[in-house]
C-alpha angles and dihedrals in degrees: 000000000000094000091053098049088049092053098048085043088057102049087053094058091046093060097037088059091050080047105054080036090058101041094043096070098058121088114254092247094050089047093061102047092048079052083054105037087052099044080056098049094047093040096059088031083058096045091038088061082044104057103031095053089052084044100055082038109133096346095122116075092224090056099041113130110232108205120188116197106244116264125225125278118242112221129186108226103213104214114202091197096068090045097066119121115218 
């Protein structure tokens, strides 16, 4: 189990280092607007999947959802009276 959380620690700092590596080389104003222009991109890619999966929602006869109002329940009264032994 120690083995298995140094090596994952490792592997983060490892990336964590590409990544400051990477990143440090780009100039601040260009930094921000990659940031942005991710955060956009992910952010319509993210309501595109949303809508159009409530729009496509039950349009096709094989995924159509069937609902049934729920029927009564049927419930035994136990009446005492009628139990008694004489």
């Amino acid at each position: 189990m120690a083995k298995k959380k140094k090596d994952i620690s490792a592997i983060k700092e490892q990336m964590d280092y590409r990544l400051r590596q990477w990143c440090g080389r780009i100039p601040p104003r260009r930094r921000i607007a990659i940031v942005l222009i991710l955060l956009f991109l992910f952010a319509g890619l993210s309501l595109y999947i949303t809508f159009s999966s409530l729009f496509s929602f039950g349009k096709d006869e094989r995924e159509k959802l069937n609902f049934k109002h729920i029927e009564g329940l049927q419930l035994e009264l136990k009446d005492e009276r009628n139990k008694r032994v004489v």
